[in-house]
C-alpha positions in Angstrom: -6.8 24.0 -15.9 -7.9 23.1 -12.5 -5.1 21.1 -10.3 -8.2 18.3 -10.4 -8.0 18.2 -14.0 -4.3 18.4 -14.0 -4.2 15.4 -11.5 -6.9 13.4 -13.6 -5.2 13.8 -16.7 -1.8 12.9 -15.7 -3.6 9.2 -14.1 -2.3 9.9 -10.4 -3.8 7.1 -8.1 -2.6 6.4 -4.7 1.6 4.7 -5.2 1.4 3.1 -1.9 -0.2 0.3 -2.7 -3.8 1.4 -2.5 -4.3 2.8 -5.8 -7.1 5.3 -5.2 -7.6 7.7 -7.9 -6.2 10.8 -6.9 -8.6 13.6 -8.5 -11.4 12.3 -6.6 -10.0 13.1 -3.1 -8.6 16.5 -4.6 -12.3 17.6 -5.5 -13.8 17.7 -1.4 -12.6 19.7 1.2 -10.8 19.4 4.4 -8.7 21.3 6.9 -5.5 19.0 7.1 -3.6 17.1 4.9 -1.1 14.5 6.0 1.4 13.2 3.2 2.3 9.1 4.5 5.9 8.7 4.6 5.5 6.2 7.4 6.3 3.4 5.1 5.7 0.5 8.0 6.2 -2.8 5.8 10.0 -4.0 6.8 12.6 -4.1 4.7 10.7 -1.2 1.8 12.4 2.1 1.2 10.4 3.4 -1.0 9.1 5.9 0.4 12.1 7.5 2.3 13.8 7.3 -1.2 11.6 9.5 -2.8 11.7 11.5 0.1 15.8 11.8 0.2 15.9 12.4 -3.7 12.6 14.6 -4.6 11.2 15.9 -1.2 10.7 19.6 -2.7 8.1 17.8 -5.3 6.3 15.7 -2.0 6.3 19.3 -0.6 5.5 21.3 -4.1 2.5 18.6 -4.0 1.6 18.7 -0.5 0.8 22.4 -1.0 -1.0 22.3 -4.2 -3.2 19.8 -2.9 -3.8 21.7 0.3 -4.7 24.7 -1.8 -7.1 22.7 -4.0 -8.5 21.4 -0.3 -8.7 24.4 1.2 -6.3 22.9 3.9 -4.6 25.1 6.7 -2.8 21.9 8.3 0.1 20.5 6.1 2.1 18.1 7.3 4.6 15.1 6.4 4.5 12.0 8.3 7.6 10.4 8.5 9.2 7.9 11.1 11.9 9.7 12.9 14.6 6.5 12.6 14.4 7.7 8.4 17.3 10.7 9.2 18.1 11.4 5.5 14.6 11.6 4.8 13.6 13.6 8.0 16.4 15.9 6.8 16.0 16.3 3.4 11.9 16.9 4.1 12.6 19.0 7.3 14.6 21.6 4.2 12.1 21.4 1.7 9.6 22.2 4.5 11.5 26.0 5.3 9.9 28.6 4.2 6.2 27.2 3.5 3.3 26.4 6.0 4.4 22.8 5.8 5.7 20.4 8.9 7.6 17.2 9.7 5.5 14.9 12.1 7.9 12.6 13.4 6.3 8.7 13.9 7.9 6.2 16.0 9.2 2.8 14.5 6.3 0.3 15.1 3.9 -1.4 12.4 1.8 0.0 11.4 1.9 3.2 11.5 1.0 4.4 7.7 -2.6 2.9 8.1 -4.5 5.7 7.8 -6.4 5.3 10.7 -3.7 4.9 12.7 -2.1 7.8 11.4 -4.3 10.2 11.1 -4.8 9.6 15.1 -1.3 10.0 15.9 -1.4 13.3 13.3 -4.4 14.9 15.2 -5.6 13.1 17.8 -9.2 12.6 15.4 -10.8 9.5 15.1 -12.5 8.3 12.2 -16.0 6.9 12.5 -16.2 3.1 12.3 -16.7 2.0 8.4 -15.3 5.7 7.5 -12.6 7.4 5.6 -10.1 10.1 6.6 -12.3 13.1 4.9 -15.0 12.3 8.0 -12.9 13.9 10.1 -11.5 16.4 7.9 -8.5 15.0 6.7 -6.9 13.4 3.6 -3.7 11.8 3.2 -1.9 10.7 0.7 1.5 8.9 -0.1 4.6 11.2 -0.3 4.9 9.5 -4.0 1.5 9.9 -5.1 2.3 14.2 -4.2 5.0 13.9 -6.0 3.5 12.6 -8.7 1.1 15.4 -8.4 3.5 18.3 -8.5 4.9 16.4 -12.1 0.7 16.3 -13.1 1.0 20.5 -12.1 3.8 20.7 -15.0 1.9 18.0 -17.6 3.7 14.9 -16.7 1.4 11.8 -16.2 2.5 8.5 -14.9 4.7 6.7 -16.2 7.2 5.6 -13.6 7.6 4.1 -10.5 10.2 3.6 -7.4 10.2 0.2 -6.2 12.7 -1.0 -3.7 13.9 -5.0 -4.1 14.9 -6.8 -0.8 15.4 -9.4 0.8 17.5 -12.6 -0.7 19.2 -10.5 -3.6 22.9 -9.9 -3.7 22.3 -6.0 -3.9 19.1 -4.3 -1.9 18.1 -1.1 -3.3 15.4 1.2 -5.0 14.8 2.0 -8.4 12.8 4.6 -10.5 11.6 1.7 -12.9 9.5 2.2 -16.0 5.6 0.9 -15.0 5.4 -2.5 -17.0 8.8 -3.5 -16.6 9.1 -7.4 -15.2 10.1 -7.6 -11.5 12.5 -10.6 -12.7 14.2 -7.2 -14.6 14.2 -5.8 -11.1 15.5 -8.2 -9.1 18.7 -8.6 -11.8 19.4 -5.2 -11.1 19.5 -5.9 -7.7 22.5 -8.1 -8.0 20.2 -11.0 -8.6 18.0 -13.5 -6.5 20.9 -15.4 -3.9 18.6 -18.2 -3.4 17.2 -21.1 -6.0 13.3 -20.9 -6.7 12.7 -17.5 -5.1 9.6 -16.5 -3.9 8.5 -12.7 -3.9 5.9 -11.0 -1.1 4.9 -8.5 -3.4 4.0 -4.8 -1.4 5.5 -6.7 1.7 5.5 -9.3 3.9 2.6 -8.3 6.2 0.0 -7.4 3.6 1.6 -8.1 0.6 1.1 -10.4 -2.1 2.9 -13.7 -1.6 3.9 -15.2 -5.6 5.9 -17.3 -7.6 5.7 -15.2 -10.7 8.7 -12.9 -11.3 7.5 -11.6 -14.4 4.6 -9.9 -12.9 5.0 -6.2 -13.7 5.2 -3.6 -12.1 2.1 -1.2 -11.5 1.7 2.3 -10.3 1.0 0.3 -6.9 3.8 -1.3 -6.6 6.0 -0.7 -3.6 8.6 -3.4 -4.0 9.1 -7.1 -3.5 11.2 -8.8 -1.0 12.6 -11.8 -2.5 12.6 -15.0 -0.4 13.3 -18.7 -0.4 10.1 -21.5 -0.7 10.6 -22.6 2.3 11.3 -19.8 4.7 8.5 -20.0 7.2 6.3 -16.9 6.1 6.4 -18.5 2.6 4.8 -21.4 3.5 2.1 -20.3 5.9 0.9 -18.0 2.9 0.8 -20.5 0.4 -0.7 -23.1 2.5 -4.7 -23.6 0.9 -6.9 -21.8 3.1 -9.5 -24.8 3.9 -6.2 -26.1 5.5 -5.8 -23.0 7.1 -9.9 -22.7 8.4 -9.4 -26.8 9.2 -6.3 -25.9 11.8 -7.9 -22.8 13.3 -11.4 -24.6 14.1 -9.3 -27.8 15.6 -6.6 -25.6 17.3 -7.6 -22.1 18.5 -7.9 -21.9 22.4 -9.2 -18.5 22.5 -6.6 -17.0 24.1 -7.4 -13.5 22.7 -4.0 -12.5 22.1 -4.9 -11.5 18.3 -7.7 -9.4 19.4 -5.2 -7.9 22.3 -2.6 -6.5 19.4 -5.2 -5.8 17.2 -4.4 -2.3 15.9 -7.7 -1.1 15.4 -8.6 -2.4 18.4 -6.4 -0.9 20.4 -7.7 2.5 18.7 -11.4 1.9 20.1 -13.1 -0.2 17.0 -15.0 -3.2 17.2 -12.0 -5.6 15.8 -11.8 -8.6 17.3 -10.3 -11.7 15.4 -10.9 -14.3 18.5 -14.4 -13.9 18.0 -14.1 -14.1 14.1 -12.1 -17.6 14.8 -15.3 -19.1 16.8 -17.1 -19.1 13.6 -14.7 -21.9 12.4 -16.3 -24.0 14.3 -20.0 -23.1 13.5 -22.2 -25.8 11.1 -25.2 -24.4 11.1 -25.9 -21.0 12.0 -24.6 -17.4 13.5 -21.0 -17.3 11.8 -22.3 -14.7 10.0 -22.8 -12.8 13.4 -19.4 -13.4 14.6 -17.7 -12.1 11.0 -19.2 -8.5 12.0 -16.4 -8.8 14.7 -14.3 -8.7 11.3 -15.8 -6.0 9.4 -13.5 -2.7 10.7 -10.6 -5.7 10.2 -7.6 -3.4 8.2 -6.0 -6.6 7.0 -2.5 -5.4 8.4 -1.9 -9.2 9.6 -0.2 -9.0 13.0 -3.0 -11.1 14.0 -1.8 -14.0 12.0 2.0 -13.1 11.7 2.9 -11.9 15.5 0.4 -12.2 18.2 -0.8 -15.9 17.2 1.1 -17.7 19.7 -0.3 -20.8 17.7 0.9 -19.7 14.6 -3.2 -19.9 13.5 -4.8 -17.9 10.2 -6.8 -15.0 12.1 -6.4 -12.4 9.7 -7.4 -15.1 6.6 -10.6 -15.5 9.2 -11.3 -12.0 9.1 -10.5 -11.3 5.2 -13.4 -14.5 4.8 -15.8 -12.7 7.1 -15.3 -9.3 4.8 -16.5 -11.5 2.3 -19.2 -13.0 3.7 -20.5 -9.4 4.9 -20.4 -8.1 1.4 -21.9 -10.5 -0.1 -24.9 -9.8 2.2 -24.9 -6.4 1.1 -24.2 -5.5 5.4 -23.7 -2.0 6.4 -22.4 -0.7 9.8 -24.9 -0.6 12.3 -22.5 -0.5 15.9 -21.5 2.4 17.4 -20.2 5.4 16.1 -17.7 6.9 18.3 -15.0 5.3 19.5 -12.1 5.6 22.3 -8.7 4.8 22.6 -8.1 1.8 24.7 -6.0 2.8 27.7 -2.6 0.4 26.3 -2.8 1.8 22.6 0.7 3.3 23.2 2.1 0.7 24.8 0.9 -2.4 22.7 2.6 -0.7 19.8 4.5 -3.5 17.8 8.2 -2.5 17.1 9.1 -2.9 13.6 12.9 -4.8 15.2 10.5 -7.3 16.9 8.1 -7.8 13.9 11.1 -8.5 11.6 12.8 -11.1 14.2 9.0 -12.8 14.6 9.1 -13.0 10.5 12.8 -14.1 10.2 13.9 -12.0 7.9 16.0 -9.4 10.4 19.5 -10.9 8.7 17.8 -9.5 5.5 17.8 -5.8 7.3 19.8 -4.0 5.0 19.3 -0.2 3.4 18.3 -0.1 0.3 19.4 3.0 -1.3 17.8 4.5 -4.9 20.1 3.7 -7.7 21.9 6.5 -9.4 20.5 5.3 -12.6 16.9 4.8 -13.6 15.9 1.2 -15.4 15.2 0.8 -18.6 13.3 -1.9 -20.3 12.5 -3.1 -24.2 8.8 -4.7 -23.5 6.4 -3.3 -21.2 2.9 -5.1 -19.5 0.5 -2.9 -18.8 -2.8 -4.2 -16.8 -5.7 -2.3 -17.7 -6.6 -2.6 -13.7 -3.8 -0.7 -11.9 -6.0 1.1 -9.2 -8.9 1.6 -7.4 -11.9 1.2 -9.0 -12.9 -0.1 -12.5 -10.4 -1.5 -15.4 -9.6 1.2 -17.9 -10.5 0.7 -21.5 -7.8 0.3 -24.0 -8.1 3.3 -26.5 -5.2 1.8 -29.2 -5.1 -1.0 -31.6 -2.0 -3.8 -32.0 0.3 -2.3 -34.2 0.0 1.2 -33.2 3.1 3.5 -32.4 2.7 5.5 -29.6 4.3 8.5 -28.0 5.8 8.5 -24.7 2.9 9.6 -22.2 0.5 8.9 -24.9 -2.9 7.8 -23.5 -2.8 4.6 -23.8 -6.7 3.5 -21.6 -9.1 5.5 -20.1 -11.9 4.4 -17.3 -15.5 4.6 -18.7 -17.2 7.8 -18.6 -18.4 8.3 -14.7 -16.8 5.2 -13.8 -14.2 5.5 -10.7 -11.0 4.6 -12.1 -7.7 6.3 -14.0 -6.0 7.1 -17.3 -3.0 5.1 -17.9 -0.4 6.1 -20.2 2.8 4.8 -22.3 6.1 4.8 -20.5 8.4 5.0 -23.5 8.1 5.9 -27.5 6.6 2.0 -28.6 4.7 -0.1 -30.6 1.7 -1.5 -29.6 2.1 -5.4 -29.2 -1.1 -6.7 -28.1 -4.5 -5.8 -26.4 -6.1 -8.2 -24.6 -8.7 -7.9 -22.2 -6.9 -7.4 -19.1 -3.7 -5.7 -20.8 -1.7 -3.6 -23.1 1.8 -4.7 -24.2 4.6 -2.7 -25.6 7.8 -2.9 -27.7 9.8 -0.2 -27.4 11.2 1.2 -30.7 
């Protein structure tokens, strides 16, 4: 069976937080492929766990994928201050046509376009993907992941770390559909009353009250908070009150756009313009959001450069909206150049975390010896890119561990998803399957 197949099968989808089916980039063809270790969110581990504890399967994957590719260039991204894992990758590298690329600490250095610049000195085409260029990448997770698809293992766990306000930081390998309130008690417990989580990170994570949410194969972690630290409650303020304070308060002082990391790279980002059409009644805002349509979302805008504390990114992420609801394609230029202080406008990850507050939560958060275990498992029928998978069982059904559990529709983009422990089936609704172990 081809390693596509394999891959396919097994329900591999992108386990940094993107989700993107992982058979579908396996079937083009490039000449490099970088594994993301970079890992830029503050205060997640994830990454550099799996690369301390299982770096021969990132490289065992790494190398099946380049040979599926047809890739010459391997490589590992990984930011140099991560020693273990630098160490433990640098070993699992000797011997094969695989290398370390060491990254420096700034945010954010694992977005792909970023990344793949600092790789190979390419960049991609405005509105493009890696493969333009002749690159894929992938997260050092989702490789492993594919070395376990190589050997008939599908998905069915996941290595979070839990930060933040919690007695004990760490990682775990967690079974997919276990509660993050589970999590977090393994962690020693939330230290703070009414914790909030920002779920895949502060800077583009999801900010939430719910700590039963589950945990998906794109979960990264959760850094647990209290309501009112400052982050918190700029994320959870409505966003007409956010629009309202940017069209009565932004001076244009172009600070956003002059940290914007994909301007900085050459693209046409520019959040101050995006934050003029606040103030438009009648026409040409949508003009002004193309100014937001190369926008990554990475949300230093909002969160570091804003000396007014203003919404930029939530203006851009409206302006995406706007533009595809128009149906709007790229029409601007289509090569771009470095601007001359990309290097040095980097944004330190120590600075970003004192700007957020949370450096006294700085902490390493090392994998548990012991995998979690859990007795009920939530399973959303939407855990990647693409469309929801169907449910293929029935309530009261007993499943097999790995047992296909949904499957995406027949030439629809999306992935398999599978049981994470012997169960019965408790329910199928329309957005879920849930599972009592037996």
């Amino acid at each position: 069976m081809s390693l596509v197949n394999q891959v396919r099968n097994a329900g591999v989808v992108g386990a940094g937080g993107g989700g993107f089916p992982a058979h579908v980039k396996l079937a083009a063809k490039a000449d490099t492929i970088i594994a993301n270790g970079a890992e830029c969110e503050p205060l997640l581990h994830k990454d550099a766990a799996v690369l301390e504890h299982r770096a021969k399967d990132v490289v065992r994957g790494i190398l099946l994928c380049a040979d599926a590719l047809g890739a010459g260039d391997v490589v590992i991204a990984i930011k140099a201050k991560k020693k273990a894992a630098v160490a433990a990758a640098t070993a699992a590298c000797e011997g094969t046509r695989a290398r370390v690329h060491l990254l420096g600490d700034y945010y954010p250095a694992g977005d792909e376009y970023d990344l793949v610049h600092s790789v190979t000195g390419r960049l991609i085409p405005p509105a493009g993907i890696p493969l333009n260029v002749g690159v894929v990448v992938m997260n050092v997770e989702s490789l492993a992941n594919v070395a376990a698809a190589a050997d008939g293992k599908p998905v069915t766990r996941k290595i979070i770390t839990i930060a933040g306000a919690v007695a004990n930081p760490a990682s775990f390998e967690v079974p997919i559909g276990i509660s993050l309130r589970e999590c977090i008690a393994a962690a020693g417990g939330a230290t703070v009353p009414n914790p909030v989580l920002a779920l895949g990170g502060m800077m583009m994570g999801e900010t939430i009250t719910d700590l039963d949410r589950p945990v998906t194969k794109t979960t990264a972690g959760a850094i647990v908070l209290p309501a009112d630290h400052p982050v918190v409650m700029r994320k959870l303020k409505p966003a007409t009150q956010m629009a309202a304070i940017g069209k009565s308060a932004c001076d244009q002082c172009r600070y956003c756009t002059e940290f914007c990391p994909r301007y900085l790279l050459g693209y046409a980002v520019e959040p101050h313009q995006v934050m003029r059409s606040l103030g438009f009644t009648a026409t040409g805002a949508e003009r002004f959001s193309e100014w937001a349509a190369l926008c990554c979302s990475c949300g230093l805008c909002t969160l570091y450069a804003c000396p007014e504390m203003l919404y930029p990114k939530e203006a851009c992420d409206d302006s995406k909206a706007v533009l595809r609801q128009m149906n709007w394609k790229w029409t601007g230029p289509k090569e771009v150049e470095a601007h001359p202080m990309h290097d040095g406008r980097r944004v330190p990850i120590k600075n970003l975390m004192r700007r957020l507050e949370i450096d006294a939560y700085d902490h390493h958060a090392p994998l548990a010896a012991a995998p979690l275990s859990t007795t009920r498992a939530v399973l959303p029928l939407k855990q990647h890119a693409g469309a929801p998978a169907i449910a293929s069982v029935k309530p009261g059904q007993r499943v097999a561990a790995g047992e296909v559990l949904a499957a995406p529709a027949p030439d629809a983009l999306g992935a398999l998803i599978h049981a994470p422990f012997a169960a019965s089936v408790e329910s199928v609704e329309p957005t879920r399957i849930i599972l009592t172990a037996i």
